[in-house]
C-alpha positions, 0 to 999 in steps of 0.5 A, a space after each residue: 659479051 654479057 649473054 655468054 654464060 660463065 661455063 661458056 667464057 671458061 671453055 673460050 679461056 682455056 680453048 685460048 690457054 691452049 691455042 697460046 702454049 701451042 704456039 710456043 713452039 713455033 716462037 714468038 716472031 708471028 705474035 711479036 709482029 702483030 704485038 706492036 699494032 695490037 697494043 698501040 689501038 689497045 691503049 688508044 681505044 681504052 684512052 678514047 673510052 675514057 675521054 668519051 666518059 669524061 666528056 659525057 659526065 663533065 660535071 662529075 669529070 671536074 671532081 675527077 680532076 681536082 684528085 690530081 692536088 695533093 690536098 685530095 689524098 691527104 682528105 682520103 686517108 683523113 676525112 673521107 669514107 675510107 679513111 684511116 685503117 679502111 684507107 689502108 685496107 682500100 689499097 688492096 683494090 687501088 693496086 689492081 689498077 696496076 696489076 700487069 705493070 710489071 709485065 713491061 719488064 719481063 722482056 727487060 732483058 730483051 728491049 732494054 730500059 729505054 723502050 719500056 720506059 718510053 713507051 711507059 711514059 708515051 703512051 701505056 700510062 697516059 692512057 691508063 690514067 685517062 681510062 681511070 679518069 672516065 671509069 671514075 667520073 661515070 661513077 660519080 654518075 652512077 654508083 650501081 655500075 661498079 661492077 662492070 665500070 669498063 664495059 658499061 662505059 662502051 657505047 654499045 654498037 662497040 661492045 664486040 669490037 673491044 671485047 675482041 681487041 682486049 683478048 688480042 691484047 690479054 694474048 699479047 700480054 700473057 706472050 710477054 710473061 711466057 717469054 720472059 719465064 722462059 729467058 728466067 728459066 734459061 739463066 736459072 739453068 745455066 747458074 744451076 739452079 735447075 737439073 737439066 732442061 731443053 732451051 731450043 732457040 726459035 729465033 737465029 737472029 734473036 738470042 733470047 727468044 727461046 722455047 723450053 718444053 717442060 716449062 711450056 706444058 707445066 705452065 699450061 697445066 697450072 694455068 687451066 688448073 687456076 682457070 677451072 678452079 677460080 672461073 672468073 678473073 675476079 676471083 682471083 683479085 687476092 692473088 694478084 695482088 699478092 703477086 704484084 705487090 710482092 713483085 715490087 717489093 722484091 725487086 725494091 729489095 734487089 735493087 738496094 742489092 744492086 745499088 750498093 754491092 754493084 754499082 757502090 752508092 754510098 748510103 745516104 743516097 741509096 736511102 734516099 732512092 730506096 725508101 720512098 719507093 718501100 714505103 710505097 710497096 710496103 703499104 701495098 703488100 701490107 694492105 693485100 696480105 689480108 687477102 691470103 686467105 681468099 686466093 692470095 695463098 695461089 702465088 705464095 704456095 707456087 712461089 715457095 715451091 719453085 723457091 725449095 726446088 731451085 735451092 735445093 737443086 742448088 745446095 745440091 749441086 754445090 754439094 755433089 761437086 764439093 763431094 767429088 772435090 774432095 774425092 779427087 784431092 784424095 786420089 791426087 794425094 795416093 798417086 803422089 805418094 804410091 805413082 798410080 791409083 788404087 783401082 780403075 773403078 774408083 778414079 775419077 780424074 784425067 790424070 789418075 786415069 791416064 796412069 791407069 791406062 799406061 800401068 794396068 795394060 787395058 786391053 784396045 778394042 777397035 770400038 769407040 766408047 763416048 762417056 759423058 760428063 759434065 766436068 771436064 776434069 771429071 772422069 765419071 764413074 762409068 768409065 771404071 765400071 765398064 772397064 772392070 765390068 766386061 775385064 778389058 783391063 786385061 792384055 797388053 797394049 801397043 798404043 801410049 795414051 795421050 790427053 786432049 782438050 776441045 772448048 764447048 761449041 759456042 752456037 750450043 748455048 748453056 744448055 748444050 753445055 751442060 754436059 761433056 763427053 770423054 772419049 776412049 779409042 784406042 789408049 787416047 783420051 779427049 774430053 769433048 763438049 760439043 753435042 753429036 749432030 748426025 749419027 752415023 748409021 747403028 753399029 759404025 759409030 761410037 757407042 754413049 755410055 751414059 750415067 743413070 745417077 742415084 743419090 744416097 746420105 753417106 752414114 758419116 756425114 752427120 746428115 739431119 731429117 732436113 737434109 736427108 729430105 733434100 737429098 731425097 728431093 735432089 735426086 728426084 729432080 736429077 733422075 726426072 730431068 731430060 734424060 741425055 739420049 733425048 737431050 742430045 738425040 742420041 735415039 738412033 745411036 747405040 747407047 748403054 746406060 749404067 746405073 751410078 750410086 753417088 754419096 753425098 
């Protein structure tokens, strides 16, 4: 391992890089079935390494040992070489040894907490600790192989072996957070924190395992764009220990959350599990802010940014809905004191457009019209623009209109729910969630009117800098998400897409 050069190890990194995103697609069942066996001779090896460590240093081996008594780390943090600010400081190198703990639960949702938690205790930290133990009493032997401790301890006739297994295991371990963002992008989603992406399930028996394109490739690129620009794994020690460190100090944050809004523990008990558990984050956090500067400011940056995106796709949501809230109250208020709506182009509720329909004697064509939207009481704009538009509000009608309701196919999951089509044949009326499967062939079926949405500042809104800027970047992410033709494979029907300026 020592003669590949570093340009060589960073072409073999990301040639790995993109052999593990193109797999995505095909789901993760083919690396789940060898994810078990891999991990299991991965933690035994290394546990074995330091056993054979331990048993050839045995006098170094006793001092390992005499670390487990309390009286050892009062000595560190008072009377040893790094002791008092540099004891602090050295945690910063101390939290490395449990960066990729927090992998365990990326797949929480998946296993559940007794899985992880026994194979924490039964195997995975036993066999860290034993590993650490061995690094450590060759150490004590011979201080020059700090930089290389876990290699210098394999005998040599086994250095290619276990160079191989820990890339296997560094895949599987890197599969286990690609999923797990994957099933956190998924939820983002469906809580609408996220404009509209494809979720395509790649396992029919496993709901969670799921593979979401746009995520996958922006992943990859972020990931090789990190590989080229550090090129060591120990460049980028700052970041994760920021990483790590931040992690643990924000689920300690949610789980106060949890234990007193959720589950009503009283605040004495929730104390008691809370703080000791923050002091020790704290103290990690803390020691690696000092490492911003070096390749800590990495995870910062993208986490602020995911975390302005999210918000403002958010904000923007909750505002654009309260919006069309405010909209339909109006409407409702004119038809409750006129009997109908002032114009087919500016309704937008089910009932205000059937009191279109039965009072404006819009003209039938033999032509099926799908109009999408994602509410089911929303009638979107298109539907007054194409009327008006091409004057089929013109000529009288034969037919009553009538209203119907279908509920969203269940097998679509959240994200074919996202948006809901209204259907028009004929003077009826039905709004419908469920995705086209097949089309029939072009010109014989239904034409899909769909909605190009723009967003602009209403003037009297009262609207600052700030959220003139975040309605700018709402719209962005609305007009960049997966269009709806692709979205629900519509590429071979017949479709019209009309241009909709919305004032928020």
């Amino acid at each position: 391992p020592a003669a590949i050069g570093e340009d060589a190890q960073v072409a073999i990194a990301i040639a790995i890089l993109l052999l593990i995103f193109l797999m995505q697609r095909s789901g993760s069942k083919i690396i789940g079935m060898v994810a078990g066996p891999v991990m299991v001779v991965w933690f035994l090896t290394i546990a074995g390494l330091g056993v054979h460590s331990l048993a050839r240093n045995p006098t170094s081996a006793r001092h390992v040992f005499s670390g487990f008594s309390p009286a050892a780390f009062v000595n560190f943090w008072i009377h040893g070489n790094y002791s008092g600010v540099s004891a602090w400081r050295s945690l910063a190198g101390v939290v490395l040894s449990v960066t990729g703990a927090e992998a365990l639960y990326a797949d929480l949702g998946h296993f559940g907490a007794a899985p992880i938690s026994s194979a924490w205790f039964g195997l995975v930290y036993p066999c860290l600790v034993l590993q650490y133990m061995g690094q450590a009493a060759a150490l004590i032997e011979n201080p020059e192989g700090v930089v290389k401790p876990f290699y210098n301890a394999v005998p040599q006739e086994l250095k290619w072996p276990v160079l191989i297994l820990a890339t296997f295991a560094t895949v599987v371990a890197s599969q286990a957070m690609i999923t797990g963002l994957f099933s956190i992008l998924t939820q983002a989603h469906a809580l609408k924190f996220l404009p509209r992406i494809q979720v395509l399930h790649t396992n029919p028996d496993e709901q969670g395992q799921v593979y979401i394109p746009e995520a996958n490739w922006t992943l990859c690129t972020m990931c090789i764009a990190i590989c080229l620009a550090f090129r060591s794994s120990s460049s980028l020690a700052g970041a994760y220990g920021i990483a790590v460190t931040s992690t643990f100090l924000v689920t300690t944050c949610l789980l106060w959350l949890v234990l007193r809004r959720v589950w009503r523990w009283p605040l004495l008990a929730a104390l008691g599990v809370i703080v000791p558990m923050l002091v020790i984050d704290v103290a990690l956090w803390s020691a690696n802010v000092l490492k911003i500067v070096e390749s800590g400011w990495v995870p910062v940056v993208i986490s602020a940014v995911l975390c302005l995106l999210m918000h403002t796709h958010h904000w923007g949501r909750a505002l654009e809905e309260s919006v069309m809230a405010s909209e339909a109250d109006a409407e409702a208020k004119e038809i409750e004191a006129s009997g109908a709506p002032s114009g087919l182009a500016t309704l937008s509720t089910l009932p205000a457009l059937l009191g279109a329909l039965r009072g404006s004697g819009l003209a039938r064509t033999e032509k099926v019209a799908v109009f999408l939207t994602p509410y089911a009481w929303r009638v979107p704009r298109t539907v007054g623009a194409v009327a008006t538009t091409l004057g089929a509000s013109q000529g009288p009608s034969s037919s009553s209109p009538s209203a119907s309701r279908e509920p969203c196919n269940e097998q679509l999951e959240n994200a074919a729910c996202d948006d809901a089509a209204a259907v028009v044949e004929e003077g009826r009326m039905a709004t419908t969630r469920q995705q086209p499967q097949q089309q029939p062939p072009h010109g014989h079926g239904p034409t899909f009117v769909l909605h190009n949405l723009h967003y602009a500042t209403r003037q009297d809104a009262g609207h600052g800098c700030w959220d003139h800027f975040r309605i700018a970047l709402y719209s962005f992410l609305v007009l960049n998400a997966r269009k709806p033709i692709r979205f629900f494979g519509l590429e071979g029907g017949s479709t019209m897409e009309i241009s909709v300026v919305r004032f928020l």
